[in-house]
C-alpha positions as semicolon CSV with decimal commas, in nm:
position;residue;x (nm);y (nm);z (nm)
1;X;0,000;0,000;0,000
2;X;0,142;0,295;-0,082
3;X;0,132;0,625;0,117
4;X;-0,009;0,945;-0,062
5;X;0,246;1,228;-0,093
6;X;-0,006;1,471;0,060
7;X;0,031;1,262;0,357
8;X;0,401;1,248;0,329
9;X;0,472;1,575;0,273
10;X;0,277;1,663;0,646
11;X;0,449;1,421;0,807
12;X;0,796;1,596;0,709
13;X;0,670;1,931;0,763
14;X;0,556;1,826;1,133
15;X;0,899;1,667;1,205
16;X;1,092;1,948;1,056
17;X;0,895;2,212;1,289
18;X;0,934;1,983;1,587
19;X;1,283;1,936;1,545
20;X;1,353;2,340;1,461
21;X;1,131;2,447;1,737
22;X;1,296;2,212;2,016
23;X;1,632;2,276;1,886
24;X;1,615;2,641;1,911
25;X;1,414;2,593;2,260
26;X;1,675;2,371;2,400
27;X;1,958;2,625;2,314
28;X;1,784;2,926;2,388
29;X;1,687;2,761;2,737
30;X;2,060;2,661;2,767
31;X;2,212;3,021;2,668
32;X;1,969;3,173;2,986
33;X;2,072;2,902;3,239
34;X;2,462;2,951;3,160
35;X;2,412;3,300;3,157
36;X;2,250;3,351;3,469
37;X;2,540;3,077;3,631
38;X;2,782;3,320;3,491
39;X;2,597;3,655;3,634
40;X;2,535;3,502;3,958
41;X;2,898;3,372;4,045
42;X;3,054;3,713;3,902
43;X;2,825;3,885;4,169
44;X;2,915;3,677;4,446
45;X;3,276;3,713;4,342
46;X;3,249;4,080;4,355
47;X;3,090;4,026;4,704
48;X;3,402;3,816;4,814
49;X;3,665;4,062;4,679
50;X;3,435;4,322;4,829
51;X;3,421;4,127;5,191
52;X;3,817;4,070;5,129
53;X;3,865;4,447;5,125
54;X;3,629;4,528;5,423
55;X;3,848;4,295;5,643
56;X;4,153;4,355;5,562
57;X;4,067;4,715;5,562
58;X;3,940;4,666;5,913
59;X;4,193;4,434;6,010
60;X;4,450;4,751;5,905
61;X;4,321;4,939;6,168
62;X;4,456;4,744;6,481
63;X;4,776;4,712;6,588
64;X;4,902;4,396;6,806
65;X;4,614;4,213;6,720
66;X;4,676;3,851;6,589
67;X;4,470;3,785;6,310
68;X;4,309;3,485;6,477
69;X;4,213;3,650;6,750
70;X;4,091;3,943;6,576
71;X;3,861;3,720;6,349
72;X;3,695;3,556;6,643
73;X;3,689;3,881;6,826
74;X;3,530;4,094;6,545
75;X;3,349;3,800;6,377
76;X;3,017;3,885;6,402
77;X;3,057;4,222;6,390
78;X;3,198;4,198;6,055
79;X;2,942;3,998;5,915
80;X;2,708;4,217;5,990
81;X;2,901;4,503;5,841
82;X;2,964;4,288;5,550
83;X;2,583;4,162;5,499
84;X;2,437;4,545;5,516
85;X;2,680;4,649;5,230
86;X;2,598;4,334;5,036
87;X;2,236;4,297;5,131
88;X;2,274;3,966;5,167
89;X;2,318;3,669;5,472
90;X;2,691;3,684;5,566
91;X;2,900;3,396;5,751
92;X;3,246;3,347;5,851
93;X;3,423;3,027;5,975
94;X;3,769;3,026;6,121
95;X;4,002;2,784;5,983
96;X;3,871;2,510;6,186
97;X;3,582;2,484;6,059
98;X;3,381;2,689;6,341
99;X;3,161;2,958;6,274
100;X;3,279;3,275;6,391
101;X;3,005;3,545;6,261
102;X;2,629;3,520;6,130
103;X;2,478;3,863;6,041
104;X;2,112;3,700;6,086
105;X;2,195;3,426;6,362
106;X;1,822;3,326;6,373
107;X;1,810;3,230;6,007
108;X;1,837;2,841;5,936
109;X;2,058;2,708;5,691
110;X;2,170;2,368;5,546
111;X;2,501;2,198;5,645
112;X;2,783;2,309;5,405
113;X;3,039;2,094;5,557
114;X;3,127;1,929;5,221
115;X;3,183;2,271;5,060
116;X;3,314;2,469;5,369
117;X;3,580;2,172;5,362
118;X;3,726;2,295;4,988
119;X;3,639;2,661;5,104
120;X;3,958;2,611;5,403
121;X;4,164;2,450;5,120
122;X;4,144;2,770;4,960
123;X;3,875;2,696;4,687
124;X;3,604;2,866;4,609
125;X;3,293;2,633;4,607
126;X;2,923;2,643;4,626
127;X;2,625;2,426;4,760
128;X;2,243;2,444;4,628
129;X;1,998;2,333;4,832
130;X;1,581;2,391;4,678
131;X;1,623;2,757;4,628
132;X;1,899;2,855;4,780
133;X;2,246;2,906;4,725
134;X;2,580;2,905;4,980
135;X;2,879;3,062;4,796
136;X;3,197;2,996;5,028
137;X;3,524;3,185;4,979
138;X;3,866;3,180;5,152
139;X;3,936;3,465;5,334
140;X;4,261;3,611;5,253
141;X;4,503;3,866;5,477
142;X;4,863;3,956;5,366
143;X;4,855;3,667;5,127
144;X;4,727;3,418;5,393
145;X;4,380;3,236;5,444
146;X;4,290;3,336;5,785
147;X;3,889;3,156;5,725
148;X;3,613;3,156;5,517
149;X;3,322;3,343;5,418
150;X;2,973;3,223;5,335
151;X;2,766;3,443;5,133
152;X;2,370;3,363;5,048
153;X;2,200;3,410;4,703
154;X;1,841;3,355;4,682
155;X;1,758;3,152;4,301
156;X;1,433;3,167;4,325
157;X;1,377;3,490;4,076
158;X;1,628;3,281;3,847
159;X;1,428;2,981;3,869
160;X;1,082;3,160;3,810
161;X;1,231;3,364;3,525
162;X;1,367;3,023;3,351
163;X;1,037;2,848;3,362
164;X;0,860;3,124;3,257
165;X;1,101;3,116;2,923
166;X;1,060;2,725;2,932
167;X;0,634;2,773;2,906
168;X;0,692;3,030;2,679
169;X;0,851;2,841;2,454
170;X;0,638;2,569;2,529
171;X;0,328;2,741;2,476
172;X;0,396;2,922;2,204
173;X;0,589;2,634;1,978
174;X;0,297;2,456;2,024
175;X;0,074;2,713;1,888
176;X;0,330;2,778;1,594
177;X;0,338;2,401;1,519
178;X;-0,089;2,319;1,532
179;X;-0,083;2,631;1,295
180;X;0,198;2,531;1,080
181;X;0,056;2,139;1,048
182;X;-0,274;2,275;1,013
183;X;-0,216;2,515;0,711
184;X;0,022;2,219;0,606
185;X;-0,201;2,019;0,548
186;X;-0,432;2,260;0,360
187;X;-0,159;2,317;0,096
188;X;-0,009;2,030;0,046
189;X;-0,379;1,861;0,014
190;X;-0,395;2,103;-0,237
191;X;-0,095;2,042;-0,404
192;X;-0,174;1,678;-0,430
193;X;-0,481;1,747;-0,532
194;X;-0,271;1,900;-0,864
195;X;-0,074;1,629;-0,899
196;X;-0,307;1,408;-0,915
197;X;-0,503;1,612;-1,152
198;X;-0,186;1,631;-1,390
199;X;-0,138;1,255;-1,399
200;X;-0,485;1,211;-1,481
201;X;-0,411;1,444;-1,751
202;X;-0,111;1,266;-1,905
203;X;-0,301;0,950;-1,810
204;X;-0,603;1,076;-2,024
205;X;-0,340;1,193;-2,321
206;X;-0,191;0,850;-2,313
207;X;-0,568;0,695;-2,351
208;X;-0,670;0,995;-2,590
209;X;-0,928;1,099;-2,328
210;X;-0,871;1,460;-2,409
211;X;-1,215;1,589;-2,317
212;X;-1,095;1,526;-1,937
213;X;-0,819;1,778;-1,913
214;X;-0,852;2,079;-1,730
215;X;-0,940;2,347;-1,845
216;X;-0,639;2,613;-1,958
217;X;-0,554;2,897;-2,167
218;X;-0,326;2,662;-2,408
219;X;-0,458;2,558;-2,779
220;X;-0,304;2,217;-2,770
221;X;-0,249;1,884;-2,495
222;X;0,120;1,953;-2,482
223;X;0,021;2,316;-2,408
224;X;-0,166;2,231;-2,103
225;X;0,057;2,006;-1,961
226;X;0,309;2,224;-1,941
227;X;0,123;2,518;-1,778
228;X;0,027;2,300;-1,516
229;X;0,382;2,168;-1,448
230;X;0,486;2,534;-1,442
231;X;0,159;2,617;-1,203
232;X;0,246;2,394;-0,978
233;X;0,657;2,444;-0,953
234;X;0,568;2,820;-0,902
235;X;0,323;2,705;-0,570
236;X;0,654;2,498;-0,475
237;X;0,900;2,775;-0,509
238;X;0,655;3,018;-0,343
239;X;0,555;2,760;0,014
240;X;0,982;2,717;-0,009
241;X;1,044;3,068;0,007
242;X;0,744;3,106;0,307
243;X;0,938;2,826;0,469
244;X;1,333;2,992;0,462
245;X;1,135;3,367;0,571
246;X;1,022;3,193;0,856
247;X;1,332;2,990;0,916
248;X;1,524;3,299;0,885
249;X;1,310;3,480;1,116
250;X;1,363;3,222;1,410
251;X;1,751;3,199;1,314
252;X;1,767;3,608;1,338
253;X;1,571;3,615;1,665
254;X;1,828;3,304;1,773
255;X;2,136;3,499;1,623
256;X;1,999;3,859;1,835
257;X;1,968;3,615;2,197
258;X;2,342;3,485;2,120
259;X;2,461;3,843;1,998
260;X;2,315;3,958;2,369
261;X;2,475;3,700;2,564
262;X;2,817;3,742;2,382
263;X;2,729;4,117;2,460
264;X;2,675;4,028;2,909
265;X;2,975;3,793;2,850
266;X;3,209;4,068;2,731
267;X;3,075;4,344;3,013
268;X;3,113;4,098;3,234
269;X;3,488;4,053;3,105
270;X;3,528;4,487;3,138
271;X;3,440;4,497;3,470
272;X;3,658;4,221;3,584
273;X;3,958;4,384;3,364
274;X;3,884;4,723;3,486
275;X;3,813;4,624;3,838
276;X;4,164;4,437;3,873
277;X;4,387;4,744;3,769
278;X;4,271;4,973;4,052
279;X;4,267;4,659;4,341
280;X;4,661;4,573;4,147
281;X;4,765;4,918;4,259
282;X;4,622;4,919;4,613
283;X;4,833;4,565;4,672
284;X;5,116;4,700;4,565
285;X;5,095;5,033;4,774
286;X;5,001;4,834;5,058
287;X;5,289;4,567;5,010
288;X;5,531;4,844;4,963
289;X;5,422;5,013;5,289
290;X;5,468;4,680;5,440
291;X;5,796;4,631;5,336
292;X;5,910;5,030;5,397
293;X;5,739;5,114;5,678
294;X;5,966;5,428;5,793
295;X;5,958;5,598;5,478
296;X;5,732;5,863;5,493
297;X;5,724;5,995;5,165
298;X;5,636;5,650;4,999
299;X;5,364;5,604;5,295
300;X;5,213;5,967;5,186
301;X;5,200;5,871;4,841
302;X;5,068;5,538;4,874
303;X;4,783;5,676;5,102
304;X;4,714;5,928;4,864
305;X;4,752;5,657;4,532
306;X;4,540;5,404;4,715
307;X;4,245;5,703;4,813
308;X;4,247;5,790;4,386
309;X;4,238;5,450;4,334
310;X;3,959;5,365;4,592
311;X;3,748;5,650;4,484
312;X;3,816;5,520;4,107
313;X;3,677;5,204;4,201
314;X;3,368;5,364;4,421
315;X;3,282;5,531;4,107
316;X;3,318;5,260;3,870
317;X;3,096;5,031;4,182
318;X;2,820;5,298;4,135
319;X;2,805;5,364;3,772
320;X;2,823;4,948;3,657
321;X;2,514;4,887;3,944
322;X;2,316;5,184;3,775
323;X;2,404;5,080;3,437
324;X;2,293;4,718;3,498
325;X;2,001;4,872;3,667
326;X;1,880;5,079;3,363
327;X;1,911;4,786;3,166
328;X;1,746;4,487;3,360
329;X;1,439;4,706;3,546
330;X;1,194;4,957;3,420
331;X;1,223;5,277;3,646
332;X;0,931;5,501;3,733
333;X;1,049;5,764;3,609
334;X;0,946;6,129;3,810
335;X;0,814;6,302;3,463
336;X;0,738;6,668;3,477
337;X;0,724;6,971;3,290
338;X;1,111;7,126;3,331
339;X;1,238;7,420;3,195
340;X;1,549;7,299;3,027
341;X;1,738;7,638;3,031
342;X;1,701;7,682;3,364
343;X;1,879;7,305;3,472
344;X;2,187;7,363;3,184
345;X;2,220;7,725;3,380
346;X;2,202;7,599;3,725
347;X;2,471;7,313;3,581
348;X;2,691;7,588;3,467
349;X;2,664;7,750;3,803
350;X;2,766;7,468;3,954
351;X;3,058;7,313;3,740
352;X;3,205;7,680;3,722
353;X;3,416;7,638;3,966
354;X;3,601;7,366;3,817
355;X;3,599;7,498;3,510
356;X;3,827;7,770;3,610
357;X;4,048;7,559;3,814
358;X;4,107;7,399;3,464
359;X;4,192;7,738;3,300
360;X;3,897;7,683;3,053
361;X;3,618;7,927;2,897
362;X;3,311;7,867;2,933
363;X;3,036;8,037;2,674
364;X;2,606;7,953;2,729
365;X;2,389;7,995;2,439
366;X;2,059;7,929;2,612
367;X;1,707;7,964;2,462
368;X;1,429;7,896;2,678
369;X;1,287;7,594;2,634
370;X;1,032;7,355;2,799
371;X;1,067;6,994;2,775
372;X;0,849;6,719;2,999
373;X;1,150;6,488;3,156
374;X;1,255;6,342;3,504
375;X;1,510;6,626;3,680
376;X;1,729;6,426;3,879
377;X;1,809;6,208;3,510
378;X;1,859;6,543;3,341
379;X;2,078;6,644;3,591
380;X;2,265;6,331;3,573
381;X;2,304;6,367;3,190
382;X;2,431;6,690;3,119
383;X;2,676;6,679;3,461
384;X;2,821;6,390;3,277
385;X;2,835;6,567;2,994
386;X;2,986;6,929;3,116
387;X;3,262;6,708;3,304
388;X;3,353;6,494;3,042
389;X;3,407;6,830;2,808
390;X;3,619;6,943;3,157
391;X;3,804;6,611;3,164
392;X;3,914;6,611;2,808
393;X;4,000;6,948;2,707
394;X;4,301;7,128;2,595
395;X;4,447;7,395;2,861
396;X;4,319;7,718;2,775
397;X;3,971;7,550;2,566
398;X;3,674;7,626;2,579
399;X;3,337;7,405;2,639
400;X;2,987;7,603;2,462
401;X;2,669;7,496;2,572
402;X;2,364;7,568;2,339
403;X;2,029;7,476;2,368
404;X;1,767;7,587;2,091
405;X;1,437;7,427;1,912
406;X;1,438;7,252;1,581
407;X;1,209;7,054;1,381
408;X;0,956;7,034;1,714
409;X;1,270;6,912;1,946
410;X;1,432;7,080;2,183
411;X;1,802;7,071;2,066
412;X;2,074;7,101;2,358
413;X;2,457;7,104;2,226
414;X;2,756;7,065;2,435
415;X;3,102;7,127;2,248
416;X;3,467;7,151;2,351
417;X;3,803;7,164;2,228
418;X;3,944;6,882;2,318
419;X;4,105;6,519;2,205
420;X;3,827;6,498;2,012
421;X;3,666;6,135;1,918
422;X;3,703;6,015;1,553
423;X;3,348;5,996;1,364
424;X;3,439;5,610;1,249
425;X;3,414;5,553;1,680
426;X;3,114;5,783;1,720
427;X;2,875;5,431;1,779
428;X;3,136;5,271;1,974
429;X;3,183;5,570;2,243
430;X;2,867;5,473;2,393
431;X;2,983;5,153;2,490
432;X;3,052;5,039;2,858
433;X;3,408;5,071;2,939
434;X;3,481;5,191;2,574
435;X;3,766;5,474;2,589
436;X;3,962;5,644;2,366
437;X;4,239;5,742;2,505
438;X;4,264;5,504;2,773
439;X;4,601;5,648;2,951
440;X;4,427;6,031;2,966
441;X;4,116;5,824;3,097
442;X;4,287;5,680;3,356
443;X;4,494;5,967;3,508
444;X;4,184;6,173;3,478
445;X;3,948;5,891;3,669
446;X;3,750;5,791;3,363
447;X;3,569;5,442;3,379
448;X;3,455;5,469;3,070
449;X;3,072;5,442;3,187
450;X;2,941;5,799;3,204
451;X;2,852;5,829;2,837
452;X;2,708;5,445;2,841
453;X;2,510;5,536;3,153
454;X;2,392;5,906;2,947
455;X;2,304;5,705;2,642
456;X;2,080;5,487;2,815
457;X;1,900;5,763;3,060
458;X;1,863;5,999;2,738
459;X;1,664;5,716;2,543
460;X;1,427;5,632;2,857
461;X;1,311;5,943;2,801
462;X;1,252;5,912;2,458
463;X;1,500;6,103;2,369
464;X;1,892;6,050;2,144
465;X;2,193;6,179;2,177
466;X;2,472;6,166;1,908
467;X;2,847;6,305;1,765
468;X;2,813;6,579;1,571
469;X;3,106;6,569;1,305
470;X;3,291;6,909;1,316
471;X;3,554;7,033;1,103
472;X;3,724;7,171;1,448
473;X;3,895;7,029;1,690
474;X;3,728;6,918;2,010
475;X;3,358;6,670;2,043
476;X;3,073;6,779;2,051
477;X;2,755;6,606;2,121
478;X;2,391;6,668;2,057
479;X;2,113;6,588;2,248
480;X;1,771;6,560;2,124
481;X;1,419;6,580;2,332
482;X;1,060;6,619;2,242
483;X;0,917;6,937;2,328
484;X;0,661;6,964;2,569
485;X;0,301;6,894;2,406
């Protein structure tokens, strides 16, 4: 018995969507779970090196103090210290294997003794337990493991947002697929219903029956034949090309979720690059003290090299959380109606001072203008904006600030006379921890997050911001908003 093509031709177009819809589910589903692996143990690493740096800070402050006894001493003080600036449940265990600190003692928790047992042989390991996670560090003091800290990270939010993605997929394959077989079915019954029509057809030629061919605009048998091969080719070609549109819409949505994870992966990689260079020159300043403790110049310069440094890495702590804020939760924004003129003014007022310090000009070209915004982000913007023009100019520049309508938006324009930024790196500028002069960066205290952090405030509020290419030297940006209705 032999099985009609229409029925054949279902059949492959039901496995075909079954396997391209699980295969994209399964690595889709994969690419979230490894993703939110990586993003969870980078931020309990940063918590570690964080807790490192509180103790050893604190530890820096006594004097004859063994270390042992100041751990036991100042243990739970410390992880109480340590769990309000993380925001999370804090232990510490001595290197016996004895806990020392609990910032919420009446909390219950699982037995980590398998982990805590790699955690005093100066690994890093981890123990999940339902919904929970324990996250157990060495603690290290002038290069020695003095115990171990136990930091909590609740997975439920990871969980929930994983099976919601899993019943999305789930929900909506399905409806894609009893679609897809349905209107499969429909046109390729069609189709064999032509096929079987043309056979008759060269059937009925063979027998001469020529009174039973369909009906077409051709004078002769061979005539008709070959319109109807050429009909239905044309309904072939036209399902194919359906088929690759679709197929090339799921491999572009696939292709955007991989370009976004490569895109977490290498922030991810910044921070951790950028992070070490600042905590590299603190050790060294501190070992150097250590080993030169009488000379007082090197001790006044490494205080005042470790407080740039520290303040470097404050600021770079403050800008990555509010740039991975902006970009995982919607804000309520406080919208009002501002009067733009007046904040770039009161801005000026403010950054003056500086301004002169730097030996630089300053020259307002205000109109007034009224846009409907959120102050505080406005603020935010343009301070980054007015420092950056500070940070990077020439001695004796200038920085001009304009602000004027155009084409129903309000126009504000913030130029200096700097090192400029070449217009073939005008997309890449807005990148996190994308510099271009990385040396004048550093000595200045760039992180290379101020314009990645303005980019993304500017466009909450519907609004864009771009390089304007000048003949001159120096940058200057322009920032677009819709007026006030």
């Amino acid at each position: 018995m032999r099985t009609s093509i229409k029925y054949k031709a279902v059949l492959f177009l039901a496995l075909l969507l079954i396997l391209t819809l699980g295969i994209s589910s399964y690595l889709v589903l994969r690419g979230i779970a490894t993703n939110q692996q990586q993003r969870y143990e980078s931020q309990l690493a940063q918590q570690t090196q964080l807790a490192n740096l509180y103790i050893r800070q604190d530890y820096a402050k006594t004097t004859d103090t063994a270390i042992d006894a100041f751990m036991r001493g100042k243990g739970y003080e410390l992880t109480r210290q340590i769990g309000q600036l993380t925001a999370t449940h804090v232990k510490l265990y001595d290197m016996r294997g004895q806990e020392i600190g609990n910032s919420s003692p009446g909390l219950n928790s699982v037995d980590v003794k398998e982990v805590l047992e790699y955690a005093l042989r100066g690994k890093i390991s981890y123990q999940i337990s339902g919904q929970s996670l324990y996250y157990l560090a060495p603690v290290i003091i002038s290069n020695n493991q003095v115990g171990v800290i136990q930091l909590y990270y609740a997975m439920e939010e990871d969980h929930q947002f994983y099976r919601t993605i899993e019943n999305l997929f789930i929900s909506i394959g399905s409806i894609i697929f009893i679609m897809s077989f349905i209107l499969g079915y429909l046109y390729f019954g069609r189709m064999a219903n032509i096929i079987r029509s043309l056979k008759l057809a060269v059937d009925n030629v063979k027998l001469g029956n020529y009174r039973e061919i369909p009906v077409v605009k051709q004078k002769d048998e061979l005539g008709a034949l070959r319109q109807g091969i050429y009909f239905m080719s044309s309904q072939i070609e036209e399902n194919i090309k359906g088929m690759k549109e679709e197929q090339q819409k799921l491999t572009l949505a696939v292709e955007k979720l991989r370009a976004l994870e490569q895109q977490q992966r290498q922030f991810i990689g910044n921070v951790t690059h950028e992070f070490k260079t600042p905590l590299t020159v603190i050790k060294a300043y501190i070992d150097l003290m250590d080993m030169y403790p009488d000379d007082e110049k090197l001790v006044q310069d490494a205080k005042e090299n470790i407080g740039k440094e520290t303040q470097r890495l404050h600021d770079m702590v403050e800008k990555t959380l509010h740039l991975a804020a902006l970009e995982k939760y919607e804000f309520e924004l406080d919208m009002q109606s501002l009067q733009l003129d007046e904040i770039l003014l009161e801005i000026c007022d403010r950054m003056e001072g500086k301004i002169q310090k730097q030996g630089l000009q300053l020259y307002r070209e205000l109109e007034p203008i009224k846009i409907y915004g959120d102050r505080e982000s406005m603020f935010q913007i343009f301070v980054n904006l007015v420092d950056n023009a500070i940070k990077y100019n020439n001695p004796k520049g200038k920085i001009v600030i304009k602000s004027f309508m155009k084409d129903n938006d309000a126009n504000i324009e913030i130029q200096d006379t700097g090192i400029g930024i070449p217009m073939e790196l005008k997309d890449m500028i807005f990148e996190p921890f994308y510099t271009v002069d990385k040396n004048r960066s550093r000595q200045s205290g760039g992180t290379g997050l101020g314009l990645a952090l303005v980019k993304q405030m500017v466009e909450k509020q519907h609004g864009s911001i771009s390089i304007i290419d000048r003949k001159e030297q120096g940058t200057s940006f322009l920032i677009k908003f819709p007026l006030q209705q």
